[in-house]
C-alpha positions in Angstrom: 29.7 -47.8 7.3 28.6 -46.4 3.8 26.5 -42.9 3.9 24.0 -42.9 1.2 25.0 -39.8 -0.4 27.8 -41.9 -2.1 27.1 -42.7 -5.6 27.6 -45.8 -6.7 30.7 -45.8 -8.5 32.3 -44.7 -5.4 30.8 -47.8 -3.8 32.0 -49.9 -6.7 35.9 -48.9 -6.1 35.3 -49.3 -2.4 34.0 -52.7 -2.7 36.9 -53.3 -5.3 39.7 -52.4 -2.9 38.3 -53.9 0.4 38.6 -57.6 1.2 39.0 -59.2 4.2 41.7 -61.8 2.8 43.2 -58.9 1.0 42.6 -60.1 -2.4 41.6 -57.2 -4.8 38.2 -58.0 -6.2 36.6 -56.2 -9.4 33.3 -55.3 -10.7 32.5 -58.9 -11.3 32.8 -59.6 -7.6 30.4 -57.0 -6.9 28.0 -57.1 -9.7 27.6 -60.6 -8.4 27.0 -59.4 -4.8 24.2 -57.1 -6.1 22.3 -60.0 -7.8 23.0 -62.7 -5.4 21.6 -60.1 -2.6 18.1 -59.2 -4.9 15.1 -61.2 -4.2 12.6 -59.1 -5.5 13.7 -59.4 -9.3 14.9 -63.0 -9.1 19.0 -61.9 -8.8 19.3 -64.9 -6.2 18.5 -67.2 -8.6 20.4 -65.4 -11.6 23.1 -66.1 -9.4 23.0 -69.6 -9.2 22.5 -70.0 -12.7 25.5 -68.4 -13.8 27.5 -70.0 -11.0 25.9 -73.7 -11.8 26.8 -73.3 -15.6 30.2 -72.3 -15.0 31.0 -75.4 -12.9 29.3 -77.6 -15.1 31.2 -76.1 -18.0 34.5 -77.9 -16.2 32.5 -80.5 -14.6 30.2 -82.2 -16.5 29.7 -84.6 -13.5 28.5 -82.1 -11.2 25.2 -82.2 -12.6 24.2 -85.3 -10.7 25.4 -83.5 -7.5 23.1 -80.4 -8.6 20.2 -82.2 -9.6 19.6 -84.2 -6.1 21.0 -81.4 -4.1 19.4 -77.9 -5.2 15.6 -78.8 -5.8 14.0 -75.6 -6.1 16.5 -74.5 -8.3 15.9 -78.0 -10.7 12.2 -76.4 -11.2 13.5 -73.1 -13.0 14.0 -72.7 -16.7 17.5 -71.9 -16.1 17.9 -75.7 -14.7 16.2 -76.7 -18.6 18.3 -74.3 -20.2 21.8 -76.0 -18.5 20.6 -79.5 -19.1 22.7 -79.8 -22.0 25.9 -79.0 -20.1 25.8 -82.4 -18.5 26.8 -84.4 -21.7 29.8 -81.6 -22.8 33.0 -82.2 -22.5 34.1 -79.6 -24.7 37.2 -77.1 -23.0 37.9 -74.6 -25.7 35.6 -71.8 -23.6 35.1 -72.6 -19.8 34.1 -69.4 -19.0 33.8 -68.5 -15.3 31.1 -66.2 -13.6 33.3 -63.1 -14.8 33.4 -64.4 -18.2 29.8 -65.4 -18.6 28.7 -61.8 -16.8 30.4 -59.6 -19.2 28.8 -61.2 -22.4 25.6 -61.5 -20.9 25.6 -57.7 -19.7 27.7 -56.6 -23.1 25.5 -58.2 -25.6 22.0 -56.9 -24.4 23.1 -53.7 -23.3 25.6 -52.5 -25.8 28.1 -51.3 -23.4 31.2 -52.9 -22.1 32.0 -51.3 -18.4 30.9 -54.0 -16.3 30.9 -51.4 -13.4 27.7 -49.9 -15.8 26.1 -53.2 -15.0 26.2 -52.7 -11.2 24.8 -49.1 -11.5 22.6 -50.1 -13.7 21.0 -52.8 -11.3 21.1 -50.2 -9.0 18.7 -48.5 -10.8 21.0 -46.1 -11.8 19.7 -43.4 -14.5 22.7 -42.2 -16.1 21.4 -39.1 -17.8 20.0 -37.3 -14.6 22.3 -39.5 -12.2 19.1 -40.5 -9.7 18.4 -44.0 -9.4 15.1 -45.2 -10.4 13.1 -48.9 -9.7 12.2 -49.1 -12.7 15.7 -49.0 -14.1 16.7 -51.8 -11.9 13.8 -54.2 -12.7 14.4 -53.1 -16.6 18.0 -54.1 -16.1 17.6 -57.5 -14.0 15.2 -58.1 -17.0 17.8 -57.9 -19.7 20.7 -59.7 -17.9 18.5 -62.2 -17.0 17.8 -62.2 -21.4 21.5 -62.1 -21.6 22.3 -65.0 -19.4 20.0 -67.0 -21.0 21.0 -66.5 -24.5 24.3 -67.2 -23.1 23.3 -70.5 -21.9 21.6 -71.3 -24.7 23.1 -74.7 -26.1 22.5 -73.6 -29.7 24.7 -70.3 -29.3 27.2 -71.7 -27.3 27.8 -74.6 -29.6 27.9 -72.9 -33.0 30.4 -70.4 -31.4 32.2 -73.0 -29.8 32.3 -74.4 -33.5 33.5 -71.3 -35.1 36.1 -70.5 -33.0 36.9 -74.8 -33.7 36.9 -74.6 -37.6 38.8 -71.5 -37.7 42.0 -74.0 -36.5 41.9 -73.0 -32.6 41.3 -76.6 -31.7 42.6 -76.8 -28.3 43.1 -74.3 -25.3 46.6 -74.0 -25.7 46.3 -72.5 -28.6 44.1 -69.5 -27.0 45.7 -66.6 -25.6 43.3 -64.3 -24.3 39.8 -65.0 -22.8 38.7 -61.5 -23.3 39.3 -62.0 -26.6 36.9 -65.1 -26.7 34.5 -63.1 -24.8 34.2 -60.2 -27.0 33.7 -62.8 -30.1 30.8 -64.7 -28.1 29.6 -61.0 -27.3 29.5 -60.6 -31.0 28.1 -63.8 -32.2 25.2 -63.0 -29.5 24.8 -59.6 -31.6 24.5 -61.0 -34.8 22.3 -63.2 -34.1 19.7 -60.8 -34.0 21.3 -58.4 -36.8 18.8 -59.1 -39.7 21.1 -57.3 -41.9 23.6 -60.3 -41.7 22.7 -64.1 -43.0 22.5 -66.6 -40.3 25.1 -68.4 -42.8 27.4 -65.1 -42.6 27.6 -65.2 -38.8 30.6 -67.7 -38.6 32.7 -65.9 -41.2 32.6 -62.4 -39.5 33.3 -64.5 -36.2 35.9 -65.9 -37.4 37.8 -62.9 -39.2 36.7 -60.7 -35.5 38.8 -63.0 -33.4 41.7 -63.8 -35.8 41.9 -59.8 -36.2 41.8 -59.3 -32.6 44.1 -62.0 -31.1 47.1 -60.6 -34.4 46.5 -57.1 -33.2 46.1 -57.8 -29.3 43.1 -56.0 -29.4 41.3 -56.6 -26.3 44.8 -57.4 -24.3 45.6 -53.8 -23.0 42.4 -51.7 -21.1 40.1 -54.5 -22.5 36.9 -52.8 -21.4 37.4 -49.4 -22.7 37.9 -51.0 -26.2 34.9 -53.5 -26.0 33.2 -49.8 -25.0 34.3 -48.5 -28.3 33.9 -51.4 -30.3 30.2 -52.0 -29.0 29.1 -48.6 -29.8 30.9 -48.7 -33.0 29.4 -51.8 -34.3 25.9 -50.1 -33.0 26.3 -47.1 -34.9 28.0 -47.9 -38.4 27.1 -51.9 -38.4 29.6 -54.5 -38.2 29.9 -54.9 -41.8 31.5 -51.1 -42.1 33.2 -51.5 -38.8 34.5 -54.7 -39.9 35.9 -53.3 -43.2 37.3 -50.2 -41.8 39.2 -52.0 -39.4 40.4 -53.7 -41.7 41.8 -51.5 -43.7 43.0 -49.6 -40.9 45.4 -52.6 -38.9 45.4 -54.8 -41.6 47.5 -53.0 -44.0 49.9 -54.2 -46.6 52.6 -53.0 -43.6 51.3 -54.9 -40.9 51.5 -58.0 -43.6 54.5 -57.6 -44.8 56.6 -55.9 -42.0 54.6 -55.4 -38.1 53.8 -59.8 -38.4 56.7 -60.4 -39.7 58.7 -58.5 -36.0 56.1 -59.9 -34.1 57.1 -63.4 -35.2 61.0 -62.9 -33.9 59.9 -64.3 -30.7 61.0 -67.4 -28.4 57.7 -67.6 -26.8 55.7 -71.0 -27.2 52.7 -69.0 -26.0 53.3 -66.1 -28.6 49.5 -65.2 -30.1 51.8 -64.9 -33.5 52.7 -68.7 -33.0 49.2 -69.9 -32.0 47.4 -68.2 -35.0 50.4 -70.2 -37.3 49.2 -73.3 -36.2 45.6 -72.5 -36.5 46.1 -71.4 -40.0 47.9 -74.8 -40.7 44.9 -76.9 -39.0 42.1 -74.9 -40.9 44.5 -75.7 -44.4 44.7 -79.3 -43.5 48.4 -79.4 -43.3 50.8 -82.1 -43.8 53.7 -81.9 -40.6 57.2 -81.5 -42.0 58.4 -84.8 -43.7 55.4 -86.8 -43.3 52.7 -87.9 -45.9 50.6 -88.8 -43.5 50.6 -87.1 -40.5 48.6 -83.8 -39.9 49.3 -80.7 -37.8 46.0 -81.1 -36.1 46.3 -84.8 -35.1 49.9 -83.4 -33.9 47.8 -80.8 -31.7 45.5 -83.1 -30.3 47.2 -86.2 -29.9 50.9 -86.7 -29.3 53.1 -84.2 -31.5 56.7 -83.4 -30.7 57.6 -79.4 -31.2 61.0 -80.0 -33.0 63.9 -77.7 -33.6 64.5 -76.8 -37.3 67.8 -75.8 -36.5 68.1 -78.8 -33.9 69.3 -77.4 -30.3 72.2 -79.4 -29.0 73.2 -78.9 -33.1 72.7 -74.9 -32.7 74.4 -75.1 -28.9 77.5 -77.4 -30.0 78.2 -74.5 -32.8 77.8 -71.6 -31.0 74.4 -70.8 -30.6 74.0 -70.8 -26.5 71.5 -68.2 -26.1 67.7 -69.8 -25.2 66.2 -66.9 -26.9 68.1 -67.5 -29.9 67.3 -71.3 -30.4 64.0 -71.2 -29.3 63.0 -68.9 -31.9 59.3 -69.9 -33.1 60.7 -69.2 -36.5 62.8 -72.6 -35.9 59.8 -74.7 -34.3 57.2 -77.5 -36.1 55.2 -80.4 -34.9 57.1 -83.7 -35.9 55.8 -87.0 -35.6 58.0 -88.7 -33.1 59.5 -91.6 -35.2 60.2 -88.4 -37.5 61.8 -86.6 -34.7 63.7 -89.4 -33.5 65.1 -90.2 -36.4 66.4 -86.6 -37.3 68.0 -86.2 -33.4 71.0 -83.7 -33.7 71.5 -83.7 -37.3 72.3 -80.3 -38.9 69.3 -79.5 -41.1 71.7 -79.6 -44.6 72.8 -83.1 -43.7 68.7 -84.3 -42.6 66.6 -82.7 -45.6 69.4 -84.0 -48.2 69.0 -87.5 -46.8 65.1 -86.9 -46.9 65.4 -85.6 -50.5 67.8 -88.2 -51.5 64.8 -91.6 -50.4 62.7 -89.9 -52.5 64.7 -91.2 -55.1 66.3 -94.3 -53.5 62.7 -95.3 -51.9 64.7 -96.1 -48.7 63.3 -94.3 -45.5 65.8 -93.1 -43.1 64.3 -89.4 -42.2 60.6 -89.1 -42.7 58.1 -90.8 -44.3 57.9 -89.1 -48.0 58.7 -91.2 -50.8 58.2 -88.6 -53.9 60.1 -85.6 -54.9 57.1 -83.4 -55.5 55.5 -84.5 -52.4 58.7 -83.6 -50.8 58.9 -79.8 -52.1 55.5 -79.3 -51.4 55.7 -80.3 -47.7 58.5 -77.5 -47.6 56.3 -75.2 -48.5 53.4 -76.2 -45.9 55.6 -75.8 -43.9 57.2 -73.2 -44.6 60.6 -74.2 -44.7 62.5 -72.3 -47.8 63.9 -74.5 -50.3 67.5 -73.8 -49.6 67.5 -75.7 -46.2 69.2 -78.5 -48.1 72.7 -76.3 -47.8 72.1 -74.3 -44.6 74.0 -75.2 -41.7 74.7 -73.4 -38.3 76.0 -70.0 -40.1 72.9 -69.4 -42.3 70.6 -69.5 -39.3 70.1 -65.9 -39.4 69.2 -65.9 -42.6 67.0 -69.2 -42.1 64.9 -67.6 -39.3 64.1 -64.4 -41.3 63.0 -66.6 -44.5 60.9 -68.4 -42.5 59.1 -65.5 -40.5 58.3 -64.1 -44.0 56.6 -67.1 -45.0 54.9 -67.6 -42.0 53.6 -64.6 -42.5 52.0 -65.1 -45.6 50.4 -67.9 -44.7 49.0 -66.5 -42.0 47.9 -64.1 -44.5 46.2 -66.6 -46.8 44.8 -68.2 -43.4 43.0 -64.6 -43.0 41.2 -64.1 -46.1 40.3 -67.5 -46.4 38.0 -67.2 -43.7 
């Protein structure tokens, strides 16, 4: 039994650690405890709105199931508001109730703790530390705004869209959903941020959660920097905050030197990698040795990741270590009659045979035809020139080369947003 005299952040971590299948729970848990339990401010059916969009958000079909089954929830304007949800089939963002609380609670009340949100509904006053009614109607009020603008079809779409057009077309390429949460938090903010053009909105989106998932912003202690962000963008506006963040992680070093490290990775997963292929969706690019084929319909559809530097080629000359061949440097997405048709080849004897059918007209690797075309698919690719000649012993040099221009693409990606 809990005494009284316990505040309520000692409740909270006492909540956090006790379970009765010994699963640790977090504020989520118990901020959705709190509303489920309210009945006086509506919190029990705040509840089932956030946990009726969430399923719906991965199971369209469900709506049938909740429509016949949960009639005096049907009769709410939250039912009206998650209408929409029955014809999407869209899986970039399926948040879950932890996801959809945090923005909800972030964007209306400017602070990122979502422990603050249970104290809060608590009528917790945090400047004299008693806990007042009014607080906790004020605040049910105001998450029940939040949810709502969350659910909003308009807001979720256009995000959904952003995050879409800036090249992050499927879930794989995603790394972090706090990450996506703090860019819907913001999209929510300036929204109503007159001092920003609704035609802005998706730019600064799009530049906030590039910036974020190159410098793993929100990866480490993700709520103490949505805390600092939050009141940062309140008091200097996001325009300043943008810029100065900018300038501050976005340097001519982390260019030029920090992306280039962070790319010397084996991990298909790498945030470093993702963004790569999301800067060569939004550029429309051509995949290596095809004039037809793009990176996105590689992504979507039915794309091989192929091995510059072919494996069993790298392996059979020395090369046995799985961090060493799997280098991201030495992956792109192939069409498979392209990647069949290269198979082991070392890449001096492969690109020379592709170079030479652009003068013969006879296809054997590839499907380009015309020299230009040719070099110009190198660099969209961002394979240096010099593959022609490289074999096993200029790997080295190979994966460097191509971690640079990776890099600067990446970089052009950026600032073309």
């Amino acid at each position: 039994m809990l005494v009284p005299q316990l505040d309520i952040s000692e409740v909270t971590e006492i909540f956090v650690r006790i379970n009765s299948q010994g699963k640790r729970l977090n504020e989520a848990d118990f901020a959705m405890s709190k509303i489920a339990a309210d009945e006086k401010y509506g919190g029990n059916t705040l509840r089932k709105a956030i946990d009726y969009f969430c399923h719906l958000a991965v199971d369209p079909a469900f709506y049938g199931q909740l429509s016949d089954g949960d009639k005096d929830f049907m009769s709410t304007d939250y039912a009206k508001k998650l209408h929409w949800l029955k014809d999407d089939h869209e899986d970039i963002y399926d948040p879950d109730y932890n996801d959809m609380l945090r923005v909800s609670f972030m964007h209306v009340f400017g602070r990122g703790r979502l422990g603050d949100l249970v104290s809060l509904l608590s009528g917790r006053d945090f400047l004299d530390r008693s806990y007042k009614e009014e607080i906790a109607e004020d605040s049910f009020s105001k998450l029940e705004k939040g949810v709502k603008n969350f659910m909003n079809q308009y807001n979720f779409e256009q995000f959904v869209l952003a995050i879409k057009s800036a090249g992050f077309i499927r879930p794989k390429l995603l790394n972090s959903k706090m990450t996506l949460d703090f860019a819907y938090t913001l999209y929510l903010l300036l929204q109503q941020d007159s001092s920003i053009s609704k035609i802005e909105i998706k730019h600064y989106i799009q530049r906030w959660f590039v910036l974020s998932t190159l410098t793993g912003r929100y990866v480490s202690s993700p709520e103490s920097q949505m805390d600092r962000d939050l009141r940062g963008i309140s008091s200097k506006g996001f325009k300043s905050f943008l810029d100065e963040n900018e300038r501050a992680l976005l340097s001519d070093a982390f260019w030029n030197v920090g992306l280039i490290q962070s790319l010397e990775t084996s991990s298909v997963s790498s945030p470093f990698l993702n963004t790569y292929l999301a800067a060569q969706v939004f550029l429309g690019d051509r995949s290596l040795l095809s004039n037809s084929s793009k990176v996105s319909d590689l992504i979507t559809v039915a794309g091989d990741v192929h091995h510059i530097f072919p494996k069993e080629y790298l392996k059979k000359n020395g090369v046995t270590e799985k961090q060493k061949y799997n280098q991201v440097a030495n992956y792109a997405f192939l069409d498979t009659g392209v990647n069949i048709s290269i198979g082991k080849k070392a890449p001096n004897e492969y690109f020379s045979d592709a170079l030479v059918q652009c003068k013969s007209g006879k296809i054997t690797v590839g499907t380009i035809t015309n020299e230009n075309d040719f070099w110009n698919n190198l660099d969209t690719n961002c394979i240096p020139h010099s593959i022609i000649n490289m074999t096993e012993a200029d790997y080295d040099e190979f994966l460097l080369k191509r971690r640079k221009l990776m890099a600067s693409k990446i970089k052009k990606y950026y600032y073309s947003l």
